[in-house]
N, C-alpha and C positions, 0 to 999 in steps of 0.2 A: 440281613447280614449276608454277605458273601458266603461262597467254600471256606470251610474248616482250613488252616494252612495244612499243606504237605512237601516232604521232600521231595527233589526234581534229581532220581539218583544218578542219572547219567549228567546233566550238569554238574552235579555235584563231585561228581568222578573226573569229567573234565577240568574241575577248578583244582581239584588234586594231584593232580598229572602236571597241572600247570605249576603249583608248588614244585613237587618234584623237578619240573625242568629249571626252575631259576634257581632252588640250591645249588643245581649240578654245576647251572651254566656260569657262575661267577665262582671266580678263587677270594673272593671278598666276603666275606661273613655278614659284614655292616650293609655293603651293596647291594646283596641280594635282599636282605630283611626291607632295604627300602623298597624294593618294589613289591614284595608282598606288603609291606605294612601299607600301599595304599590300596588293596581290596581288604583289608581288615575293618572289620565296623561292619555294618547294615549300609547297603546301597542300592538303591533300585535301578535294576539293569532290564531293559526290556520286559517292562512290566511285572519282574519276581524281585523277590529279594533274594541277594548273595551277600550271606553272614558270616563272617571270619575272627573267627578269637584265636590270640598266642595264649598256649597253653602248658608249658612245661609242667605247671605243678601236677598233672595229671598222669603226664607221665612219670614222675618222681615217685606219686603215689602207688602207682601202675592201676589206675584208674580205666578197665576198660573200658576198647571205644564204645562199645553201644551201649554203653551204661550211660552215656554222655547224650543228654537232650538240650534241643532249643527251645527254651520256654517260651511262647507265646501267649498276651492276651488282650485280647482285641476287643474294646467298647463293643455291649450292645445295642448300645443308644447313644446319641451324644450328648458327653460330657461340657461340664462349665466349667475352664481351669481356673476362674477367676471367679470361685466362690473360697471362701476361707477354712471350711469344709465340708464334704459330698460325699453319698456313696453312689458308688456305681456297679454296676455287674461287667465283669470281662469272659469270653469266651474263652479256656483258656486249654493250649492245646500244647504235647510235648511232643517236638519234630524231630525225627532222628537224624544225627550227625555221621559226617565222616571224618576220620584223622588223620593228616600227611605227614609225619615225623611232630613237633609239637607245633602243631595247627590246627583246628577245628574247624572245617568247615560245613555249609548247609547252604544249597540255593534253593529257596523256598516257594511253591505256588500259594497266593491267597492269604499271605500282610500286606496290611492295611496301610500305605504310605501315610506320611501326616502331612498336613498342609496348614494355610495358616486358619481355614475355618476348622477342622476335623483335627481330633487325636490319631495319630498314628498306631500301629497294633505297638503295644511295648515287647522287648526280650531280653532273654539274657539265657544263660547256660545253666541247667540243671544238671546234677550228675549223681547217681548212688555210691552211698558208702556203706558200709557196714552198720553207721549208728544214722543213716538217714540220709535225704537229700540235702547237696549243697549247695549254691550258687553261684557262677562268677558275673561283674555286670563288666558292660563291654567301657572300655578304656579309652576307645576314638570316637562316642558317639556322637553325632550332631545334636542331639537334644534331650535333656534330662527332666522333663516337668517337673519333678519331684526331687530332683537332689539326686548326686551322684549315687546316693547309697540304694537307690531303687532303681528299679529297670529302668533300661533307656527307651527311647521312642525312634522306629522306624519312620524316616523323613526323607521327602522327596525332596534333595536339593539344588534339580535342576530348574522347579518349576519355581521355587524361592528365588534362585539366579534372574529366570527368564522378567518375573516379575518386578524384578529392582525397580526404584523409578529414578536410580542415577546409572543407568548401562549405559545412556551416551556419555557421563562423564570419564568412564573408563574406555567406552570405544574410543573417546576422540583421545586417548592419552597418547599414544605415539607421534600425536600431530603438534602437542601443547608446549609449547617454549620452556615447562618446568622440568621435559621427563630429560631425560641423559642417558645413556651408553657408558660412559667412560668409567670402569672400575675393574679391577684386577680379574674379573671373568672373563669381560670381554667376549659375549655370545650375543650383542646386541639387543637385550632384554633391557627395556626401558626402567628407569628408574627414577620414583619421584625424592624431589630435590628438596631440602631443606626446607621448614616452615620460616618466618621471617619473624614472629615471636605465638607462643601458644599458653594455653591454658588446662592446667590440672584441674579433673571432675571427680570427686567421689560421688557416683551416682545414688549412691545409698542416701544422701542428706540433702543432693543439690539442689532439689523442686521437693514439694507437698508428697509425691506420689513416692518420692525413692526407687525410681525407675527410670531402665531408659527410655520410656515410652514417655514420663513425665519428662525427659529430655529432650522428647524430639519435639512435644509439643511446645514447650519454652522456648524452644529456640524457631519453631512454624511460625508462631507469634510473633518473633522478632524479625523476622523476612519479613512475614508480610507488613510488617511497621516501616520496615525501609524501603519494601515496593511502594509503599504510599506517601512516605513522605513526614511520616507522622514522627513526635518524637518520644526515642525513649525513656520508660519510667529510671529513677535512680537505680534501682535495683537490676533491670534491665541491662541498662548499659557496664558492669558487672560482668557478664557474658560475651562480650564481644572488642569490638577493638585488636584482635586475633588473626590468624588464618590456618591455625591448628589448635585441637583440643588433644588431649591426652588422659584419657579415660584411666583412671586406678584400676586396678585387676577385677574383670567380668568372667573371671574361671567358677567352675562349682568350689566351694571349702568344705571345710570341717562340718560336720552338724552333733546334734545336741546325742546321737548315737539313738539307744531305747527310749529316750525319755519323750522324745515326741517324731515318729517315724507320718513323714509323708505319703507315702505309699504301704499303707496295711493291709495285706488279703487275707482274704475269712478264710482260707486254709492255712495250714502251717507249709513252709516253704520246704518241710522233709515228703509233704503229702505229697503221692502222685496222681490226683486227682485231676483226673478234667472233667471238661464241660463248662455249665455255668456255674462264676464263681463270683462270692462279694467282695468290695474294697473301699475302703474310707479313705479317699482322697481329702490332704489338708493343705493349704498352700503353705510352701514353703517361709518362715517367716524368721531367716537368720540374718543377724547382727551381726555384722565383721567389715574394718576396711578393704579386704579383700585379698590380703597376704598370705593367710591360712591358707594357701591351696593343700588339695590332695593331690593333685595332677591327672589322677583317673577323671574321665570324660571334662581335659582339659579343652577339648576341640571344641564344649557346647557353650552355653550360658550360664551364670548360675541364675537360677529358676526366680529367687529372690527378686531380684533387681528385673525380673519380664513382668509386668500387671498381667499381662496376656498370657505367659507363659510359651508364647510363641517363637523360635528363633527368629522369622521377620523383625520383630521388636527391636534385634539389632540393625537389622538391618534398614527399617525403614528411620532409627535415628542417624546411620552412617548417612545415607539417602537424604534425609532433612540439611544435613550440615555440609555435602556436596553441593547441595540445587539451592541453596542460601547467596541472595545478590550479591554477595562477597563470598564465593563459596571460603570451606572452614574445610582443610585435612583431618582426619583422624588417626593418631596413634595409640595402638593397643601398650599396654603395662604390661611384658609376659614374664611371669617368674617360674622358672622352671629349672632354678636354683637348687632347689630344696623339698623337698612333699613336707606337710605336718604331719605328725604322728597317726591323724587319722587314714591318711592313706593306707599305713600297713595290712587296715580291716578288707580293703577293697581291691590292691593290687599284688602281686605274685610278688614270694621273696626276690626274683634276681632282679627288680629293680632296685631296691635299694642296697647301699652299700655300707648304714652304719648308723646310728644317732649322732645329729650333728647342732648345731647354734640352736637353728630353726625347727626342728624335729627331724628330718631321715635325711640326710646325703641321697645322691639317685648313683645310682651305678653307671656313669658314663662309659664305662668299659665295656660291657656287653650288648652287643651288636644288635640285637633286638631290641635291647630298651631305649639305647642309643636314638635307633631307626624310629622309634614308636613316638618319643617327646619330639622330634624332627615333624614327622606327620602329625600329632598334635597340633605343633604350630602350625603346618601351611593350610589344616583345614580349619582353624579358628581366624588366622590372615584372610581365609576366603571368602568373610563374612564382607571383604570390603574396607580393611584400614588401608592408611597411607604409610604408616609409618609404625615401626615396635621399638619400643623403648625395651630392654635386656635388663629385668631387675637384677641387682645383685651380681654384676658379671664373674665379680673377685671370687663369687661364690662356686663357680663353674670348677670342681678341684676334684682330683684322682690322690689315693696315696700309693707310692711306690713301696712296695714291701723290701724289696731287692736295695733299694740306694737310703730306704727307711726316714723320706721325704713326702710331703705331701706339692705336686704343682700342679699349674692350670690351666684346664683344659682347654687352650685357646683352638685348637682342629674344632672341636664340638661349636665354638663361637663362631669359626667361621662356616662351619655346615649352614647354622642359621644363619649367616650373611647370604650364601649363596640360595640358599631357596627361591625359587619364583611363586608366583602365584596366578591364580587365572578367574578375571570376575569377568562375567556381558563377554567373553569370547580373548579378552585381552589379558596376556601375559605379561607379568612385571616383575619388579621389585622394588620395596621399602625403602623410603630411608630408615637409615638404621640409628640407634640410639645407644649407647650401653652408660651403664651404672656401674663405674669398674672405680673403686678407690685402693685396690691391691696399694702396698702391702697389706689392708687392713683383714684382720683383726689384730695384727703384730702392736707393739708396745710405742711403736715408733711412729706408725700409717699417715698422722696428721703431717710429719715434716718427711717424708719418704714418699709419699704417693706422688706423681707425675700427672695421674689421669688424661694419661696420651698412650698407656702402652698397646691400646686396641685404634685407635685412630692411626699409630704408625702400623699397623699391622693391616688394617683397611681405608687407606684415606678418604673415601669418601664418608664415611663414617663420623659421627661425633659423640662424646664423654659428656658427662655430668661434670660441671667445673668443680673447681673446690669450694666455691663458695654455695654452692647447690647441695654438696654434700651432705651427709645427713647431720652432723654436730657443728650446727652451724645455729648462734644465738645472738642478734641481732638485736637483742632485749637486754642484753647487757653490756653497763658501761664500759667503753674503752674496747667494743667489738670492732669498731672502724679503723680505729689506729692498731690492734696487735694483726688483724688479719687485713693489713694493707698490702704486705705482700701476696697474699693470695688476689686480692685485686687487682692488683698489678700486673700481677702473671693474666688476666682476664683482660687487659688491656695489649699486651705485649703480645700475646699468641692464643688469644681466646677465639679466635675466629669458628673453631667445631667444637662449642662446648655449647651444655646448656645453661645458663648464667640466672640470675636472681635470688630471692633467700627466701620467699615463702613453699614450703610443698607440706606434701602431708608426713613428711619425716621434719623437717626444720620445723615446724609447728606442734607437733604433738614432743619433741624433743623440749623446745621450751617451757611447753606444759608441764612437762613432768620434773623439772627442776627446784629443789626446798629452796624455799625464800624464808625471811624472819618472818615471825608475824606480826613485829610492830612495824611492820616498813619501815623501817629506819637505818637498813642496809645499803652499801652504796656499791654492792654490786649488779643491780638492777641501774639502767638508767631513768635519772628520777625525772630528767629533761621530756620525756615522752608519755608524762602524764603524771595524774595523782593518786593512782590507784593499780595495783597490777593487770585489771582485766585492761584499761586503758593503757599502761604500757604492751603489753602484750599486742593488741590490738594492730598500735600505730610502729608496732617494731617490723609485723612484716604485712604493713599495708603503709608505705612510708613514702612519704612525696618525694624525698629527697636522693632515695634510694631505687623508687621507679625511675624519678629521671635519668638516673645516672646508668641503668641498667639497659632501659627502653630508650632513652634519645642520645646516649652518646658511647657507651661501651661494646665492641665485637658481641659476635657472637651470636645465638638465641635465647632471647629471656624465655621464663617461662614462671607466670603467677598461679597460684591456688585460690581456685573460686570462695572455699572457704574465707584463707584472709583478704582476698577482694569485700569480700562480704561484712567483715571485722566480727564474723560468727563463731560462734564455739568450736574446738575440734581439740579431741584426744587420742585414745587408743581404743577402740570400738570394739570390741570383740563376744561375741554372749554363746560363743560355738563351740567352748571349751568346758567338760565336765570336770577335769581332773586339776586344771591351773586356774581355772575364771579367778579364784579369789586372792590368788596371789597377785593375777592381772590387776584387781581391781584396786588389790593396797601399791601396787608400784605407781598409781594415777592418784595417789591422795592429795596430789596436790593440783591439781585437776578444778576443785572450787577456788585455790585463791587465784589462779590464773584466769580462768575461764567464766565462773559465775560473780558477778558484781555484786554488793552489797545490796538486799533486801529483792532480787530477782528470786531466788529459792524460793520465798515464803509467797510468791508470787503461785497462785490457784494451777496457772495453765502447767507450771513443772513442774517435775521431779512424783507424782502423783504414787510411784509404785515406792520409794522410799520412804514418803512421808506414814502412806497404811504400815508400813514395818515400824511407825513408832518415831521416826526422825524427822519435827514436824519444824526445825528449823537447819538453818546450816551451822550453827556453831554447832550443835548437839552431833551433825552429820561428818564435822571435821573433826572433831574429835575421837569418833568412832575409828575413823578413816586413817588417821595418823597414830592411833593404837593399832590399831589391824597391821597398818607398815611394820609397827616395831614387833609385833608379836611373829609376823612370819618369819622375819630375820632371826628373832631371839629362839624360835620354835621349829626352826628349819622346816615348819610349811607343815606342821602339824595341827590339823584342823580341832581332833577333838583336843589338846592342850591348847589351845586359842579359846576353845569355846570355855573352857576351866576359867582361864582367865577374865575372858570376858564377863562372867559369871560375879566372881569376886569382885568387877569393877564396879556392876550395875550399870549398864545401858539401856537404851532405848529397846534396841532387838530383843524382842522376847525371847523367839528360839535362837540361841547361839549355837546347834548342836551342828556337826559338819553339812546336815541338810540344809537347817537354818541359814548358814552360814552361805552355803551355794544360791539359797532363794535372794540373799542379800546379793549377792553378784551379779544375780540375773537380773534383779530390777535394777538395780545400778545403767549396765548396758540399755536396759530398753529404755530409759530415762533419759539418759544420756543421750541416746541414740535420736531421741523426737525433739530432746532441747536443742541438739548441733541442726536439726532440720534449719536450711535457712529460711523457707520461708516464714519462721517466726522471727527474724531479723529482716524483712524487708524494708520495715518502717522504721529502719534506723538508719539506711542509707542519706546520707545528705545529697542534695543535688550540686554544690558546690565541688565537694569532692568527690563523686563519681562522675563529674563532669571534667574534673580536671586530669584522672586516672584515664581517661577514655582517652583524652585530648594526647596526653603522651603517648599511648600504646599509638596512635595514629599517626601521632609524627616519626614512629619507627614504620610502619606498615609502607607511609609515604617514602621512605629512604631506607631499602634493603643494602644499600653498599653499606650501610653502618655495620654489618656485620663483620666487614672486612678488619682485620686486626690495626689498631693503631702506630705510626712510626713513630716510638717513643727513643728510639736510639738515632731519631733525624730530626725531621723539621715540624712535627706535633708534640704535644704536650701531654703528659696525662702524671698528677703529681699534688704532694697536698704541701699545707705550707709547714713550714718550720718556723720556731720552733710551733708546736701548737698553742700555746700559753692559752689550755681550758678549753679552746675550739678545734677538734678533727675535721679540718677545713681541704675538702679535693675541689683540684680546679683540672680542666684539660682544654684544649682546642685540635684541632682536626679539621682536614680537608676531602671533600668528597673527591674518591678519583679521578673523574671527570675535568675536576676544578672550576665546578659549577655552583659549588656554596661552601662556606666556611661556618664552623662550630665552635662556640667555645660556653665552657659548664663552668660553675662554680656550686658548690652545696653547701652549707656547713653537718655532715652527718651526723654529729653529737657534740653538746657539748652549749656552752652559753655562746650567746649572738657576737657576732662576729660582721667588722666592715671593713671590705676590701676593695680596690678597683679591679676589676675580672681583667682589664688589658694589659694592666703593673705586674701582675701574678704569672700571667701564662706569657715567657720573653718573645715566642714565635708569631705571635699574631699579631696584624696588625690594629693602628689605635681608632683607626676610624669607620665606620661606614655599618657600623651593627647596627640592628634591630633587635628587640625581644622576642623571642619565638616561644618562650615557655616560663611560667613562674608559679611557684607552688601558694597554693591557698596560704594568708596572711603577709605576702610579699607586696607592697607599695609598689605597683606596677610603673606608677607613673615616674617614682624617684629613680628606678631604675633602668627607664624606656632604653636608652644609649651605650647604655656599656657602664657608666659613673661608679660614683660609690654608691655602693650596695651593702647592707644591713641582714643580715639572715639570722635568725634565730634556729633551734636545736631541729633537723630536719627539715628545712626549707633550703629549696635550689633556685637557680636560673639556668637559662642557656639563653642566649643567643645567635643570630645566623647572619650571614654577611655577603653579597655575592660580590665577588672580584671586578 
């Protein structure tokens, strides 16, 4: 093992000094925080590290400076981060700090960089109180092995950069016909250009492994299938047909708190013991779609989703899906909206500004916090996306005390526009994405929201359409006919939106909606199958509904692998101590959507509910739709639920509030292994992922489709009247070139329906089509021409025409 670390005190005096000159030198508050917040974090500078924590609570406290140490502890020997638990010994050493108004700094001789073979030495800030030592962990770190709530890891991220193995796809960016200039900055900072349709990943379910490592190989595999030649499995083709992915949030979340800590040292964390010390490393092993963020060491990975535990893991999945014969963009999910409540454990009170929807509002008002979620993002963008999607824009809000209004922070929105970023030596910027449905949460948001007001504010920029947005139910009758004006508006001026109806909010929304239980309600549509997990299914995995999205509507579509897949998916979450079991009664309706009949009692699922005593699914619904009613009736009081439950006689033995949280948790991890799709591969047909493929391709082929359609001219986009039982859209369009003509007919709900596609749409002309597209069970042959055509409940056509 190397030298013990030490302070470097004249560096470390210099680095304070240099504090001191950038408060001075800006009349900006937020200005200067930016330039210090990017030596904030562990960074290795010619060979040392220079460690930087914001610290006000220390001064609040009046926490003397040399009472304040940098905890280090550096492997012994190396460790295996991809054992599921280990101990190990750390060397562990307390480095004295220095303070420049509230800043902490330390440039240290002899931590351990990490790399992708080596742990790095871990740190974080120790400091004396009166009742013992405390800790803060650092907020910008590159790498968390263990979950934000344990120390971070010192990481070399130039030698991760230098190692990429897609640095020529960024050097050669400034050359490539997609990057652009043109945007209200105007500093010539290249900027990658819209995807032409993509695909949402919850990395947590999408392969066997639940990683992104399990994603980079899924997708290595399908490269190397289209370097050879070979063809796609059903399942396979699922994946592709794209030229952008969009990853759900890869931030650290919530964890399960004491109940199961990743990072455990055999000292107590008030001890100020050095030397050699023990620790029971366990792998991180939480449950969540990914929204729970805390924001603390929002810059890394969460640990969960790396096999390796390695930050490469992103990176060499970004890497895989660059250097893919058709390379694929990546856009990161970034929410930084909101913290969950668990944050509060981990980051200083002037971040947040108050309990809000989601757990803590952030304090966009203070110039530090402000500075700090800024650099957050551009050092997690530096991982190599193409593109950020802005969860929750509407979410971005200050309240004015003075005018006793809450509005929104669109400056903070546009900070994050303007960021660059720098991978392999080259400077850029994103395309940008936002999820803005303001007015929402107001009473009114469905017929009020515009989802343009950040696209006029950045035009190269584009919104979440309204039919993307999140109460969006495709699965119920007469969705096609009341939300045809929002369609229509996706026609008219959809050109920068993102369009389609499956994601992981429209999907777990349907889930979770009460149906009868004798099916015999007709606000389901009963045309889309005979059973809800089949309606479900074919509502947002829809032939009818891909055509119209992918070969003939503006815009960029954008599918969930999940309902690609026609696989389970709900509300995921096992990271919550204090709410899981409310979570998991708000999902009770969870099996009649999602589990088919005689699947439960099936061996391979559900294995951690069945040992709790529920050894079928009716016994499991019933549980589950008491639980509903009893939190409403009990306002979320566990031991009166458990009373009750008591008096009913259930399966669960223990009903007692532990009991009750054991029942939540196996809920989540059940759930969690049933949504895996690779237990749904073999239910892919080839028919229809052949046909899914076939449309995403005929948009890939024809990027001008994105262009909005002239429905106030000489195009068509329009369903028939009256409907009499069939929601029947037809359109036609011309490419601008005037090198092919389009024209769609669907029937998207409703009984079968025969039209002639040339009588219906008056602009086109009668002669000279072909069929370019027809949805599985469509009579290709009757309708080779344009003729009368026969559609049944979710079948389309299109045809093409060259002038």
């Amino acid at each position: 093992m190397s030298e013990r670390p030490r302070l470097l005190e004249a560096a470390t005096e210099d680095l304070c000094a240099w504090t001191n000159e950038i408060l001075s030198e800006y009349d900006d508050e937020f200005r200067a925080s930016q330039r210090i917040a990017e030596r904030l974090g562990a960074h290795l500078v010619e060979g040392r590290a220079e460690v930087g924590f914001w610290t006000p609570e220390l001064v609040d406290q009046e926490i003397p400076a040399d009472a304040v140490h940098l905890e280090v502890l550096t492997a012994t020997e190396p460790v295996d981060l991809t054992a599921e638990e280990a101990d190990a010994s750390f060397q562990r050493t307390l480095v004295e700090t220095r303070r420049e108004g509230e800043f902490t700094w330390a440039v240290v001789e002899g931590m351990r960089a990490g790399t992708r073979d080596e742990l790095g030495s871990l740190y974080r800030l120790s400091y004396e109180t009166d009742e013992g030592r405390e800790t803060i962990v650092d907020p910008v770190a590159y790498s968390v092995p263990f979950g934000s709530y344990g120390p971070a890891e010192f990481y070399d991220m130039d030698q991760l950069d230098a190692e990429r193995a897609d640095r020529e796809y960024f050097e050669d960016l400034a050359e490539k016909e997609y990057a652009t200039t043109e945007d209200e900055w105007n500093d010539d900072v290249p900027r990658f250009e819209p995807s032409t349709s993509m695909l949402e990943i919850h990395p947590g379910t999408a392969t066997e492994t639940g990683s992104l490592g399990g994603l980079a190989r899924k997708y290595a595999e399908i490269g190397e299938k289209q370097r050879q030649g070979e063809e796609l499995t059903p399942a396979e083709r699922n994946f592709v047909g794209y030229d952008a992915v969009q990853v759900m949030p890869i931030e650290p979340i919530t964890e399960h708190g004491e109940r199961d800590p990743h990072f455990e040292l055999g000292v107590d964390a008030s001890d100020d013991t050095e030397g050699e010390v023990e620790a029971t490393l366990r792998r991180p092993d939480m449950i969540n779609w990914g929204y729970d963020i805390v924001i603390s060491a929002f810059s890394a990975t969460n640990p969960a989703i790396l096999e390796s535990r390695r930050p490469d893991e992103l990176v060499d999945f970004i890497a895989t899906l660059h250097n893919l014969p058709e390379p694929m963009t990546v856009t990161f999910d970034l929410a930084l909206g909101h913290a969950d409540n668990g944050g509060l454990d981990l980051l200083n009170d002037y971040f947040f500004a108050g309990p809000g929807m989601y757990g803590q509002h952030l304090d966009y008002t203070q110039p530090v916090v402000r500075a700090l979620l800024l650099e957050m993002q551009r050092r997690k963008m530096e991982f190599g996306a193409d593109g950020i999607r802005v969860d929750g824009a509407q979410d971005f809000t200050v309240w004015d005390p003075e005018a006793e209004e809450e509005y929104h922070d669109d400056e903070f929105l546009a900070e994050m526009d303007r960021l660059t970023y720098e991978v392999a030596g080259q400077e850029y910027r994103p395309w940008m994405i936002f999820e803005d449905g303001r007015p929402w949460p107001r009473p009114d948001w469905e017929l009020a929201s515009t989802y343009r007001t950040l696209i006029e504010q950045h035009p190269h920029s584009f919104q979440w359409s309204p039919v993307t947005f999140a109460h969006n139910t495709p699965a119920l009758l007469t969705f096609w006919a009341t939300k045809w004006w929002r369609v229509f508006e996706v026609a008219d001026f959809g050109s920068q939106w993102i369009t389609g109806v499956a994601n992981h909010d429209t999907v777990r929304r349907g889930t979770q909606r009460r149906v009868d239980d004798s099916w015999d309600s007709d606000a389901e549509n009963p045309y889309l199958g005979d059973s809800l997990p089949e309606v479900i299914d074919r509502a947002y995995d829809n032939p009818a509904s891909g055509m119209l999205f992918h070969a003939f509507l503006p815009g960029v579509p954008m599918d969930f692998l999940n309902a690609n897949m026609r696989g389970p998916w709900g509300f995921i979450r096992d990271t919550d101590e204090e709410w899981d079991v409310k979570v998991v009664a708000e999902e009770a309706n969870f099996l009649d959507w999602q589990v088919p009949d005689g699947v439960y009692e099936d061996s391979e699922y559900f294995p951690r509910l069945k040992a709790l005593g529920f050894e079928t699914k009716a016994e499991l619904k019933d549980f589950v739709d008491s639980l509903e009613r009893f939190v409403d009736a009990t306002d979320y009081d566990l031991e009166l639920i458990g009373t009750l439950f008591d008096e009913m006689g259930v399966p669960l033995e223990d009903t007692s509030p532990e009991g009750l949280h054991e029942f939540a948790d196996s809920w989540m991890k059940d759930v969690q292994e049933y949504a895996n799709l690779s237990n749904w591969h073999a239910k892919q047909g080839d028919e229809r992922t052949a046909f899914d493929r076939e449309v995403r391709e005929f948009r890939q082929d024809r990027p001008w489709l994105r262009t909005d359609i002239d429905v106030h001219g000489d195009e068509t986009f329009d369903y028939i009247h009256p409907t009499e039982g069939t929601v029947c859209y037809f359109g036609y369009r011309r490419a601008p070139d005037e090198s092919e003509e389009l024209l769609f007919v669907a029937n998207m709900e409703g009984t079968p329906v025969t039209v002639t596609p040339t009588d219906i749409a008056d602009e086109c002309p009668e002669d000279g089509w072909e069929l370019a597209l027809a949805a599985p069970g469509v009579d290709e042959e009757s309708v080779a021409a344009a003729g009368e055509t026969t559609l049944a409940d979710s079948e389309a056509v299109l045809f093409r025409r060259e002038p």
